[in-house]
C-alpha positions, 0 to 999 in steps of 0.5 A: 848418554853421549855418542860415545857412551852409547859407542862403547856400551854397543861394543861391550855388548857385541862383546859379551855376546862373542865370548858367550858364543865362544863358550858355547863352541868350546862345551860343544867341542869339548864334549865331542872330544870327550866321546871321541875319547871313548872307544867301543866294540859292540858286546853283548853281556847280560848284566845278570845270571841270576832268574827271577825266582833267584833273587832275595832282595834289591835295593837302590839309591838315586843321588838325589836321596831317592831310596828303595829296599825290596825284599823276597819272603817265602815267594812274595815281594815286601818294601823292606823299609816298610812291611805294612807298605801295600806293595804289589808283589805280582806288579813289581815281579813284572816291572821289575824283576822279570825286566831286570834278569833281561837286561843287557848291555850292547857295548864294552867300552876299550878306551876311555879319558877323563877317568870315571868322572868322565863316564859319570861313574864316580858319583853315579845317578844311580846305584842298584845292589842285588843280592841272590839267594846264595847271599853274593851281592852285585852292585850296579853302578849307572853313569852318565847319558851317551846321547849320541849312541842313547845309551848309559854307562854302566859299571859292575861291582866297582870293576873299571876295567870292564865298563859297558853300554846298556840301554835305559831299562835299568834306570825306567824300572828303578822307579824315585818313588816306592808308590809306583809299585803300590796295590791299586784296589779296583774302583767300587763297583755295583750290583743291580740286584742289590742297587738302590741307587747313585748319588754324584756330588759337587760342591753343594749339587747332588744327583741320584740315580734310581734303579727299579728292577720292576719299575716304579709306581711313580713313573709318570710315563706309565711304562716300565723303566728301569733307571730313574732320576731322583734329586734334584727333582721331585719326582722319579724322572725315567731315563732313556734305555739308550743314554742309559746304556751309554752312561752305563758303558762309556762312565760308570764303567770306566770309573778307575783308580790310576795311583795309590798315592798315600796309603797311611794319610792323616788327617791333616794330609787329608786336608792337603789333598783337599779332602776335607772339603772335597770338590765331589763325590760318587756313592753307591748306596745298595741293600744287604742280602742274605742267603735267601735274598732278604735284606739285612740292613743298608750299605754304601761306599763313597769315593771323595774327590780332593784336589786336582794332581796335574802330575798325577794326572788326575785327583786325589780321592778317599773312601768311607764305607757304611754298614748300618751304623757302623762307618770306616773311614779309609786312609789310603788316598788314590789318584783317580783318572782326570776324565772319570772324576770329572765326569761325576763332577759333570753328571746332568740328569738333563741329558739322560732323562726322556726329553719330552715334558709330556710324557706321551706318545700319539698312542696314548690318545688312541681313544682319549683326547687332548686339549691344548689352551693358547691363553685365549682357546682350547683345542682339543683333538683326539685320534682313534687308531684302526686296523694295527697293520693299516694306518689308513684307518687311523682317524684324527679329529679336531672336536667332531672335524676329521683332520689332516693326520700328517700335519697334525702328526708333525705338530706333536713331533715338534712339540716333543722336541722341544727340551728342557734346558735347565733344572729349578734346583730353588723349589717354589710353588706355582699353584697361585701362577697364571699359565701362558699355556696349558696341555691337558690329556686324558690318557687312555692309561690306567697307571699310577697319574692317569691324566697328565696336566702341563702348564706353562708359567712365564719365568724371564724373558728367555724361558718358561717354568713347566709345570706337571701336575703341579710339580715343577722342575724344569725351564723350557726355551720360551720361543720353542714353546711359544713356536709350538702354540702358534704353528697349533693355533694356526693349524686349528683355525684353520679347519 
């Protein structure tokens, strides 16, 4: 391109971008002209004189197309395009109608140019017809958006003598979509009196989470806890009261439906919602009960959890409730909160269930003993606890030798820190496996395991396979474990 050329296009542009400017002066200038044109004086007008229990119907229309007719029948509001519509009626009485006889425009317009198109009242966003219960109908008509004074035009049954100013109110409660003033049924909820268990689902992983009102005989830890992780383990895991109480009050609690979205959905919406091969799930399976507290037969309710609604702020969920073999399938899809179905989606038993692999408490040796094997040694200690208010007579032994009781105290402190990390969700057998490292004790515990026997089992190069008494579900950090056997071992040659 010559100088020239490139002379002449750089003009073009400055050009282009002057008259793009000078335009945008002129809309700016035109608009403050216009509101310049529109004199008003402050006045206050209730739109209505109509009470709540006056009205007979509403309906309004959008000029998007957006449309709702609703209707009063002896006291309660119906969707008058559709009677089945699981409407709320005590939910619009507050949103709607109680807001609506409250309404009040502040500003009478005097003067105003441009006709009603100005004022975006010839073809307005939003058109509302009440009709009283004496039959005398009111048509509402909502203009165009006063930025400056941050309010609407408003006219009242086509009289463009008497235009007003009222706030946004009238636009927030006339809602596009008739699915904002739906029933929101309450989010299932359980019983621990007839609860069996909890199961969280995603993609192909499953949890259950146990409730034992007397406990379990499966309970490894021989005390009498209430709350139990079964899959994917395979044993009753026992969960802390504290992250119980926890999961309890701060999820399980607060699990809440935020939307009905679709309360007639087909099956082939089901599968735009993602339903059909849903993300999640959470189940309460619980025990029916007669009069007498016999149980009857079997019950669960099931949330499915479809796809995710960014909008909505939350994903799109379905039920399907069991009784014996009876099964219904609910149509009605719901927006469940973003933060609540997430959570089920997230539950790990991990972070509920009582970290220590062991299972054991320094009190569970009083009288007993424990034999630790580093792969070459055993080291067996024992204590036998004195006077309950005096732990000075408490005696601590490695063999026949009286130990230290702070170090060796210390020593089981960090043993039982050491957590597991991740869960073996592929089960195989590790009878046939040498163990780096084994923990044998002999509770002084009459339950249903008694002994307790830990092996730990080389997996890579980052963690150990724990297994207890022949069962095994977890990996351990090697170097923890590894951290733990040599402060032992050092500790036990040393006396």
């Amino acid at each position: 391109m010559t100088s020239m050329a490139k002379k002449k296009t750089n003009n073009i542009i400055i050009m282009a971008a002057i008259v793009a400017a000078l335009i945008g002066i002129f809309i700016v200038i035109n608009v403050i002209n216009k509101e310049e044109a529109i004199e008003t004086e402050d006045f206050t007008y209730p739109i209505t004189t109509l009470k709540s229990g006056q009205i007979e119907s509403i309906v309004y229309d959008y000029k998007d197309g957006s449309h709702a007719y609703i209707k009063n029948v002896d006291g309660t509001w119906y969707n008058g395009d559709d009677m089945d519509f699981p409407f709320s009626s005590n939910g619009f009485e507050s949103q709607f109608v109680e807001e609506f006889v409250g309404i009040t425009a502040t500003k009478k317009i005097t003067e105003y140019e441009g006709g009603l198109e100005a004022l975006g009242l010839k073809e307005p966003e939003l058109t509302v017809t009440v009709t009283g219960k004496n039959s005398l109908s009111t048509t509402y008509k909502l203009g165009n958006y006063n930025p400056t004074m941050k309010l609407y035009y408003i006219m009242i049954n086509d009289d463009d003598k008497n235009i007003y100013m009222v706030s946004d109110d009238l636009a927030y409660i006339c809602r596009p979509d008739i699915y904002d003033y739906a029933s929101i049924d309450s989010f299932p909820g359980y019983n621990t009196d007839t609860l069996d268990y909890i199961e969280f689902t995603t993609g192909s992983s499953s949890s259950k989470l146990f409730y034992k009102k007397d406990s379990s005989k499966e309970d490894i830890t021989g005390f009498e806890w209430n709350w139990f992780f079964g899959e994917p383990f395979s044993r009753l895991m026992p969960c802390e009261s504290s992250k119980m109480e926890t999961l309890q009050e701060d999820v399980l609690q607060k699990f809440a439906y935020s939307k009905t979205i679709n309360y007639k959905a087909t099956e082939e919406e089901m599968a735009e919602y993602g339903l059909d091969n849903p993300r999640g799930s959470y189940s309460i399976y619980c025990d029916v009960k007669d009069e007498n507290g016999n149980i009857t037969d079997k019950a669960s309710i099931t949330v499915y959890i479809g796809n995710l609604n960014s909008e909505a702020g939350g994903y799109y969920t379905r039920e399907i409730k069991t009784v014996g073999l009876t099964q219904e399938k609910s149509n009605v899809v719901r927006i469940m909160e973003t933060s609540g179905a997430e959570a089920v989606m997230g539950i790990n038993p991990l972070n509920y269930i009582l970290q220590n692999v062991l299972f054991l408490s320094i009190n569970d040796i009083d009288g007993s003993y424990i034999t630790f094997n580093n792969g070459k040694n055993d080291y067996t200690f024992s204590f036998d606890g004195g006077d309950e208010d005096n732990a000075d007579d408490d005696i601590y032994r490695q063999g026949d030798k009286e130990i230290d009781d702070k170090t060796f105290r210390d020593l089981w402190y960090q043993m039982t820190c050491i957590a597991p990390e991740r869960i073996i969700t592929e089960k195989t057998s590790t009878e046939a496996l040498d163990a780096v490292y084994t923990i044998f004790s002999a509770r002084n515990k009459d339950d249903y395991y008694g002994n307790i026997t830990v092996r730990y089992i080389k997996y890579d190069a980052t963690y150990y396979q724990v297994e207890i008494n022949g069962i095994t579900d977890m990996l351990m950090r090697k170097k923890e474990v590894d951290d733990f056997f040599k402060a032992l071992t050092e500790f036990a040659e040393s006396n």
